[in-house]
C-alpha positions as a Markdown table, in Angstrom:
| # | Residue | x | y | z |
|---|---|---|---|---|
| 1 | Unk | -15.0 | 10.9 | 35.6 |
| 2 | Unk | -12.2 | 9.1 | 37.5 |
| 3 | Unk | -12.9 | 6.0 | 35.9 |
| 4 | Unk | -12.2 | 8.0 | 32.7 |
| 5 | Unk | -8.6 | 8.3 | 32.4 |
| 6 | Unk | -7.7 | 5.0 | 34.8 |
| 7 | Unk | -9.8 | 3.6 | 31.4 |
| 8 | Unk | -7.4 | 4.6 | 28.9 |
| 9 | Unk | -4.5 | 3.7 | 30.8 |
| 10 | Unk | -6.0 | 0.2 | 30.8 |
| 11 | Unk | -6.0 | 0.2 | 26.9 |
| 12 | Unk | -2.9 | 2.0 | 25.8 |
| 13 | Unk | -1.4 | -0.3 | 28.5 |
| 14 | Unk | -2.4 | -3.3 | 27.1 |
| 15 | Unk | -1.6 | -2.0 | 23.7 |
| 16 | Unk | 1.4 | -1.7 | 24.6 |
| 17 | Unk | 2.0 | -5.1 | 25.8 |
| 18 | Unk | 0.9 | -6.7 | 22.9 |
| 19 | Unk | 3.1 | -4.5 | 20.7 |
| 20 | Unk | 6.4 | -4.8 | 22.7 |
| 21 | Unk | 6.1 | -8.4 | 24.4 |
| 22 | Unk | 4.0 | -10.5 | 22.1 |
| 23 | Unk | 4.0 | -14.4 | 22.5 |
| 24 | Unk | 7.1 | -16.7 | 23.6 |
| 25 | Unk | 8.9 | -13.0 | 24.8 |
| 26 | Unk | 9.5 | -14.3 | 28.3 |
| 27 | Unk | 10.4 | -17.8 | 26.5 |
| 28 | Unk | 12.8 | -15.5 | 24.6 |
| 29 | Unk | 14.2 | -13.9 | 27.4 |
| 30 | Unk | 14.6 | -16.9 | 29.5 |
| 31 | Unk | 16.6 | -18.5 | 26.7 |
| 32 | Unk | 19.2 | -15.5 | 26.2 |
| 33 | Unk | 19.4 | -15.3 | 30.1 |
| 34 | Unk | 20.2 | -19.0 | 30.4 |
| 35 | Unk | 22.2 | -19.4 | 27.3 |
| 36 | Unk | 24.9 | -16.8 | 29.2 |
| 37 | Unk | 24.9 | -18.0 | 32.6 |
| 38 | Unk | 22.7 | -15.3 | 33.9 |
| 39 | Unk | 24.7 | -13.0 | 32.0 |
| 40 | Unk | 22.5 | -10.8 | 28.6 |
| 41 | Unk | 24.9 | -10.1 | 26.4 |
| 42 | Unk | 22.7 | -8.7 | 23.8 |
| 43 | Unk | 22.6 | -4.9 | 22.4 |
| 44 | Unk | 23.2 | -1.8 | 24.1 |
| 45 | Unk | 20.3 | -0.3 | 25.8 |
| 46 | Unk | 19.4 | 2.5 | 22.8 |
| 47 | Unk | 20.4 | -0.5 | 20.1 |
| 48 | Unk | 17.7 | -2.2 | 21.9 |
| 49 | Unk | 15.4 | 0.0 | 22.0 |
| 50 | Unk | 16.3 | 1.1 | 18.4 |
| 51 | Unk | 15.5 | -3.2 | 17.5 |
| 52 | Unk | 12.3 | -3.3 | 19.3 |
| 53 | Unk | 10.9 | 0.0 | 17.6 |
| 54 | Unk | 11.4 | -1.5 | 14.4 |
| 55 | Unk | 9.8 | -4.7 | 15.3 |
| 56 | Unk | 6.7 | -2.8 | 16.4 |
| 57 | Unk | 6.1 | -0.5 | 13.3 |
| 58 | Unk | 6.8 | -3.5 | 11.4 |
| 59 | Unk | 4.4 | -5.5 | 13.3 |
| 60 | Unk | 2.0 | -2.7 | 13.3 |
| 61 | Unk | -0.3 | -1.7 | 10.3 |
| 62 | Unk | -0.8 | 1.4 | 8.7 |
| 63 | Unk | -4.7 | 1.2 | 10.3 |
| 64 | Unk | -3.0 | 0.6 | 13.6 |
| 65 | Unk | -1.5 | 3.8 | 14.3 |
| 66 | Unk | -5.3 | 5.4 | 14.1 |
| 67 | Unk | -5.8 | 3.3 | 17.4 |
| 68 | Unk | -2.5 | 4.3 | 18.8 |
| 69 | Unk | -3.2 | 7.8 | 18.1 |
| 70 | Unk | -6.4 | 7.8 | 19.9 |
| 71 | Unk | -4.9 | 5.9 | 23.1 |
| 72 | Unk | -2.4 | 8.5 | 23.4 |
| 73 | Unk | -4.8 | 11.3 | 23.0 |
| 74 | Unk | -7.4 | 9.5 | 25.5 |
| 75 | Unk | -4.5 | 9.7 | 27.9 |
| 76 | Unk | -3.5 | 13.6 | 27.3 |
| 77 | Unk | -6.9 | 14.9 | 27.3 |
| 78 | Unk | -8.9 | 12.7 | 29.8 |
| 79 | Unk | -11.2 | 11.2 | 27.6 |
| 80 | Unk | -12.6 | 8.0 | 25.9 |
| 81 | Unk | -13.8 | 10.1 | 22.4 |
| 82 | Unk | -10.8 | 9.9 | 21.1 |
| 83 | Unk | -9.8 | 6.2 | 20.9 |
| 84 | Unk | -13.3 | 5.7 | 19.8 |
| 85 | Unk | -12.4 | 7.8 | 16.6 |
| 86 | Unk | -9.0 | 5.8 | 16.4 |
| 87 | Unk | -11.4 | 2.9 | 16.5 |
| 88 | Unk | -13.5 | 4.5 | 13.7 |
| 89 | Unk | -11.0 | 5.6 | 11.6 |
| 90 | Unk | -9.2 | 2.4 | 11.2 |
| 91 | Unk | -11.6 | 1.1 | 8.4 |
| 92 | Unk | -11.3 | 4.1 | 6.5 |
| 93 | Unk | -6.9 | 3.5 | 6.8 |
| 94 | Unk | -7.8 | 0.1 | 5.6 |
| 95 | Unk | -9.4 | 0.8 | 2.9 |
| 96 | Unk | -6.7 | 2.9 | 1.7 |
| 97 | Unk | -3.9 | 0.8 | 2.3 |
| 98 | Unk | -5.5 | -2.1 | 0.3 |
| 99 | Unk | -5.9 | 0.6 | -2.6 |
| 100 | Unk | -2.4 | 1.4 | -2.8 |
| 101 | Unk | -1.5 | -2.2 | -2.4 |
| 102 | Unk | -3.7 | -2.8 | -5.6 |
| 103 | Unk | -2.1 | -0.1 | -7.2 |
| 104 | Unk | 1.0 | -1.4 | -6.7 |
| 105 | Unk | -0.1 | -5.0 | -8.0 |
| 106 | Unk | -0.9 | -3.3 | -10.9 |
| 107 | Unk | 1.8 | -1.4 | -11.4 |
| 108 | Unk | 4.1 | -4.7 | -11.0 |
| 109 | Unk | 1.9 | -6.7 | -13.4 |
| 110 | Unk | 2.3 | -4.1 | -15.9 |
| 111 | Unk | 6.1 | -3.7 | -15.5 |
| 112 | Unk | 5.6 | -8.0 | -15.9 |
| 113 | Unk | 3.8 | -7.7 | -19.0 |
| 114 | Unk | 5.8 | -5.3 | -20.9 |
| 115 | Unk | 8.9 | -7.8 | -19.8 |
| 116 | Unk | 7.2 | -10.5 | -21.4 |
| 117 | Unk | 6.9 | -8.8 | -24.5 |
| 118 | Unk | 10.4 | -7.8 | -25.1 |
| 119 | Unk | 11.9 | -11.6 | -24.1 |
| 120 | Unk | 9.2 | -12.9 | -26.7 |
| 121 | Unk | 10.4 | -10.8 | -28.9 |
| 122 | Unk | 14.1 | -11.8 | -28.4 |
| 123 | Unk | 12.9 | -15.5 | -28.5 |
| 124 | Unk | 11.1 | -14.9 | -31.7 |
| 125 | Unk | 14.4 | -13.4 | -33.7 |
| 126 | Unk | 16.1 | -16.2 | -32.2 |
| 127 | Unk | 14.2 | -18.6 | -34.5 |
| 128 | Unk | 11.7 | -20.2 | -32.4 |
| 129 | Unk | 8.0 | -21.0 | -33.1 |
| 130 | Unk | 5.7 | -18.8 | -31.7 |
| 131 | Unk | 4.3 | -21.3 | -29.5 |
| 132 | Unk | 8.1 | -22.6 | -28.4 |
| 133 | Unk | 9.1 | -18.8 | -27.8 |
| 134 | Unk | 6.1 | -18.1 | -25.6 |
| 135 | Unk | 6.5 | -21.1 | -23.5 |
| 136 | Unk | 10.3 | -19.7 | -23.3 |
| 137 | Unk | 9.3 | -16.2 | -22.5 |
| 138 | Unk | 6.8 | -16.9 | -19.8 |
| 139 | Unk | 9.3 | -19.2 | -17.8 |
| 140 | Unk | 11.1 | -15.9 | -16.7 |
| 141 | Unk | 8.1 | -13.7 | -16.4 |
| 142 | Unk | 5.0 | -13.2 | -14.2 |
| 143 | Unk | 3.5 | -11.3 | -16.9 |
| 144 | Unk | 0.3 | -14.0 | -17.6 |
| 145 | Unk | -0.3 | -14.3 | -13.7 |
| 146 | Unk | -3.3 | -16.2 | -12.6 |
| 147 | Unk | -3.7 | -17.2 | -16.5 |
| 148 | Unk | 0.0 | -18.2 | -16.7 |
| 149 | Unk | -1.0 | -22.3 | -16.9 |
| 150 | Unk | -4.6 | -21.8 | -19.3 |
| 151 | Unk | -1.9 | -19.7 | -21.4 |
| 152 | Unk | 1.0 | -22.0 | -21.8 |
| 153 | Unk | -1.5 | -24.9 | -22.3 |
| 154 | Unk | -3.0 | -23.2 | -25.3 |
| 155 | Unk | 0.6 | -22.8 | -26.6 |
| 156 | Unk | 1.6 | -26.0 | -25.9 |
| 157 | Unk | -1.3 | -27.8 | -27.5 |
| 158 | Unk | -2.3 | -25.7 | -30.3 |
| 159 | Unk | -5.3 | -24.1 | -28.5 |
| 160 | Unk | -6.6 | -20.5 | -29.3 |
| 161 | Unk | -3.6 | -18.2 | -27.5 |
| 162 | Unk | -5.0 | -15.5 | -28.6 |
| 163 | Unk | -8.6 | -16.0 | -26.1 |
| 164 | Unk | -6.2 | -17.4 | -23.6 |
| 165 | Unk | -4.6 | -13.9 | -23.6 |
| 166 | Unk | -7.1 | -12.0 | -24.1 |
| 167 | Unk | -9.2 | -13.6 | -20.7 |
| 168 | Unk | -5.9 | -13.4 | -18.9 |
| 169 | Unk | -5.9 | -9.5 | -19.8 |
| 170 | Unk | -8.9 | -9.2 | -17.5 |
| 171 | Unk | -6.4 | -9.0 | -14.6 |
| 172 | Unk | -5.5 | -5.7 | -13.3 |
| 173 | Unk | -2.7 | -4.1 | -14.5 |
| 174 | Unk | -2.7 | -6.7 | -17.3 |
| 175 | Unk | -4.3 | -4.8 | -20.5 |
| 176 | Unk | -1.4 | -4.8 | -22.1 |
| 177 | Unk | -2.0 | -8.6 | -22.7 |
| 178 | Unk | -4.9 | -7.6 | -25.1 |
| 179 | Unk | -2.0 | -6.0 | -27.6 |
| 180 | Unk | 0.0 | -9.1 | -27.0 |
| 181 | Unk | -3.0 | -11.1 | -28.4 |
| 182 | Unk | -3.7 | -8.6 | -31.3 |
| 183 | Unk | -0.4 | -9.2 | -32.4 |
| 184 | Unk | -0.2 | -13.0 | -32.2 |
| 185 | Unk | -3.9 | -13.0 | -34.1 |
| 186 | Unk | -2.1 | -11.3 | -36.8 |
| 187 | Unk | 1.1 | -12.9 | -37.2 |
| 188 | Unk | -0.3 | -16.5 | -36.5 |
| 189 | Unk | -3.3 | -16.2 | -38.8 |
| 190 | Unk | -1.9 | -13.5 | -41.3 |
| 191 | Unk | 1.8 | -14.0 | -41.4 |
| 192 | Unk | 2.7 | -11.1 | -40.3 |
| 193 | Unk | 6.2 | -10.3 | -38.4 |
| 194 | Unk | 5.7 | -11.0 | -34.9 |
| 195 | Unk | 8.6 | -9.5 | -33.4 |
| 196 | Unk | 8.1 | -6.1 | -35.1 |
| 197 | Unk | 5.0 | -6.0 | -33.8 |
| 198 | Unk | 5.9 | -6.9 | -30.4 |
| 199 | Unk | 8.6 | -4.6 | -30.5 |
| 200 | Unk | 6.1 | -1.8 | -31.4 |
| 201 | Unk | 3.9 | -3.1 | -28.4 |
| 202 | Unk | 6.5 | -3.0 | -25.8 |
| 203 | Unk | 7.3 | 0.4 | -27.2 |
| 204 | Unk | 3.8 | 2.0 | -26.4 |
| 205 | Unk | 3.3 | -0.1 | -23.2 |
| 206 | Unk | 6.6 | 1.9 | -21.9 |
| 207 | Unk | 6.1 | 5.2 | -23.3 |
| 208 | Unk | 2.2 | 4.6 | -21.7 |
| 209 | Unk | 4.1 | 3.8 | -17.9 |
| 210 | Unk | 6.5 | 6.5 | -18.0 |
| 211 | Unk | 3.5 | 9.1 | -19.0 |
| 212 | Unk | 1.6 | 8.1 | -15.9 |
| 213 | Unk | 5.0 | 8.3 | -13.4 |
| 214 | Unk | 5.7 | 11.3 | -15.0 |
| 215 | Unk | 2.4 | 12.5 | -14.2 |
| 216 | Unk | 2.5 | 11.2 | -10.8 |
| 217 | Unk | 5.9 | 13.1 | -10.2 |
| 218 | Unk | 3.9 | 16.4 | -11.4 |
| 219 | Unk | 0.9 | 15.3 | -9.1 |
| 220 | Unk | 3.2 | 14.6 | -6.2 |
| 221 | Unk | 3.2 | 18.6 | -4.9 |
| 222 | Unk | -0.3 | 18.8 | -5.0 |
| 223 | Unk | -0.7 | 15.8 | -2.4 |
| 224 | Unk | 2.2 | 16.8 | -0.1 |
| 225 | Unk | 0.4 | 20.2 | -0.2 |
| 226 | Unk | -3.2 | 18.4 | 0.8 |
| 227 | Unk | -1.5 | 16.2 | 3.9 |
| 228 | Unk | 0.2 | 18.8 | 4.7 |
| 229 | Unk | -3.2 | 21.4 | 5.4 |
| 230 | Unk | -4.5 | 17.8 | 6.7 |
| 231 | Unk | -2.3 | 18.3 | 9.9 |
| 232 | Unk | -2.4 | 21.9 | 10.2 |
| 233 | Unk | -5.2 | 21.1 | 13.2 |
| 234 | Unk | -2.0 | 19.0 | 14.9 |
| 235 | Unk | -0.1 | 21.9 | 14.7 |
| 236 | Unk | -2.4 | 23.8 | 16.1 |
| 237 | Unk | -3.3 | 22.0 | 18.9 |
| 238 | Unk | 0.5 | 21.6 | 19.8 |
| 239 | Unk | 0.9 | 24.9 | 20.0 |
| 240 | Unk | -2.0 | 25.4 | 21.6 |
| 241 | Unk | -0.6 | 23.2 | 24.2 |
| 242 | Unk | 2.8 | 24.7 | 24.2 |
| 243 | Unk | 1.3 | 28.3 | 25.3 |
| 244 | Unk | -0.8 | 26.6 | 27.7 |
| 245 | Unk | -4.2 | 26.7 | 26.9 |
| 246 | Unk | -5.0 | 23.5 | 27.4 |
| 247 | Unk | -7.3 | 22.7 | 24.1 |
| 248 | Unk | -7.7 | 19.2 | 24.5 |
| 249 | Unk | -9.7 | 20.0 | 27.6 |
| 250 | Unk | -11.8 | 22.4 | 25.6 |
| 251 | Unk | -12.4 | 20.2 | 22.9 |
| 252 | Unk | -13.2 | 17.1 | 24.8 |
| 253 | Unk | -15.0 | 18.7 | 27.9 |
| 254 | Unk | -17.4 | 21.2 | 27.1 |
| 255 | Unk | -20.0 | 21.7 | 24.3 |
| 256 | Unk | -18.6 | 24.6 | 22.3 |
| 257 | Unk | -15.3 | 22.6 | 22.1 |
| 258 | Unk | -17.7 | 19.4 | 21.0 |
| 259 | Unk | -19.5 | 21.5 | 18.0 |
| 260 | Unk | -16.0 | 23.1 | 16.9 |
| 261 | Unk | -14.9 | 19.2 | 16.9 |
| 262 | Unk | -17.6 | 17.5 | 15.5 |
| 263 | Unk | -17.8 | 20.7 | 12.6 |
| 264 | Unk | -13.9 | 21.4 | 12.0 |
| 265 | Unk | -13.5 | 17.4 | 11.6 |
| 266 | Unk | -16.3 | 16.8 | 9.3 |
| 267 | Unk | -14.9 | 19.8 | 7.2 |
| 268 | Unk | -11.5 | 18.4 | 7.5 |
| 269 | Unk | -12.8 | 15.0 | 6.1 |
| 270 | Unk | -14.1 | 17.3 | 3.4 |
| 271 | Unk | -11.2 | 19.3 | 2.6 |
| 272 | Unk | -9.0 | 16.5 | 2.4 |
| 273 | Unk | -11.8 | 14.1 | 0.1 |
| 274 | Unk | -12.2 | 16.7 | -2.3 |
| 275 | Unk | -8.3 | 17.7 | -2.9 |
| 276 | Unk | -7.6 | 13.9 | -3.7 |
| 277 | Unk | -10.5 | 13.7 | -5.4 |
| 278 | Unk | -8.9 | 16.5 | -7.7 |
| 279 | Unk | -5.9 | 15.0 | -7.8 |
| 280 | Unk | -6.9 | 11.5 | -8.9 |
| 281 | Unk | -9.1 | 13.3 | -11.4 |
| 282 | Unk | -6.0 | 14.8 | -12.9 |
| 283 | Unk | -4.5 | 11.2 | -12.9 |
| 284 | Unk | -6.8 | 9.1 | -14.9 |
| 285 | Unk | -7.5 | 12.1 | -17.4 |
């Protein structure tokens, strides 16, 4: 067992100097000591301190901190268990993190979209072609995205802008592309007023945006409530700690502390699955 802890000072060691020094830092240093004479003339110490923090949480990924968690922990308690969970856990913090960045992405795309609209509207009472106005419109605006050259080909050369929009609506975050294309089909082929009905588009794609934030804001409560019964077990243990009962010894070191672990984690998991579950449900109805 004395091999235990000298283990997980090994790791949160070296995680610590890949965090804080990283490559060229003695090059770095070298260069501010020679470029005063010997003399550092840099920060104060806390300003320092204060610099380098922000470079490591900026270095470091949200998935990251699951590893850090369970290096610190391996340390405190005197076991290897928990940075193999900070290990395990780091998928599952991926896999989250890309979600919200796609969320985002769609969510920026949309805002895109509903930009286009309105400056193809403007370009259209302006008393440009449709074609002209589109090619005008999409110079400004990341609205088309990956489609943005199939599109502005089809408008440049007389191709079918309607299919060119409507395959470019395919992209996340982009269905608002399909109205885009309803309308165009109708005022190209019908003769229809194509800024009204862009105008009426851009309309419903913002009223449909603000719904879902508003909705978020109402939703927000019910996931600040859900992390925060997520890290009622932290609290306990600190206090735990802090009237000296020592739980992390309990918890790591003998078998009813392993089956209240293994049980009260798996339930946690639960807990926490099925009051996002709830809240997302809430969301896309």
């Amino acid at each position: 067992m004395a091999d235990v802890p000298a283990g997980a000072a090994v790791a949160c060691a070296g995680i610590a100097a890949w965090l804080t020094g990283g490559r060229g830092s003695g090059v770095r240093r070298a260069r501010v000591l020679l470029a005063g004479d010997g003399v550092v003339t840099g920060p104060a110490r806390w300003d320092q301190v204060l610099v380098d923090w922000r470079r490591v949480r900026g270095r470091l990924r949200p998935e990251a901190w699951s590893l850090v968690a369970g290096s610190v922990i391996a340390v405190l308690g005197v076991s290897l268990l928990p940075l193999f969970l900070g290990a395990a856990g780091m998928p599952l913090l991926r896999r989250v993190r890309r979600a919200g960045e796609a969320r985002r992405e769609r969510e920026r795309r949309g805002d895109a979209v509903i930009a286009l609209c309105g400056a193809l509207a403007g370009e259209v009472r302006a008393g440009r072609q449709p074609g002209a106005a589109l090619l005008g419109a999409a110079r400004d605006s990341q609205g088309l995205g990956d489609a943005h050259a199939v599109v502005l080909a089809a408008a440049r050369f007389g191709g079918d802008v309607p299919s060119a929009l409507t395959e470019a609506a395919r992209q996340p975050g982009a269905d608002g592309l399909l109205g885009l294309a309803a309308c165009w089909r109708v005022a190209v082929d019908r003769g229809a007023g194509l800024a009204a009905g862009l105008d009426r588009l851009e309309g419903a794609l913002r009223a449909e945006r603000d719904q879902r934030a508003d909705i978020r804001a109402q939703l927000a409560g019910s996931r600040s409530t859900a992390a925060m019964l997520a890290g009622l077990p932290v609290l306990g243990l600190l206090l735990g700690t802090a009237l000296g009962a020592d739980p992390l010894h309990v918890l790591l070191h003998t078998g009813p502390g392993l089956g209240c672990l293994l049980v009260g984690g798996v339930l946690e998991a639960v807990g926490l699955w099925w009051a996002l579950r709830i809240v997302r449900g809430a969301e896309t109805a």
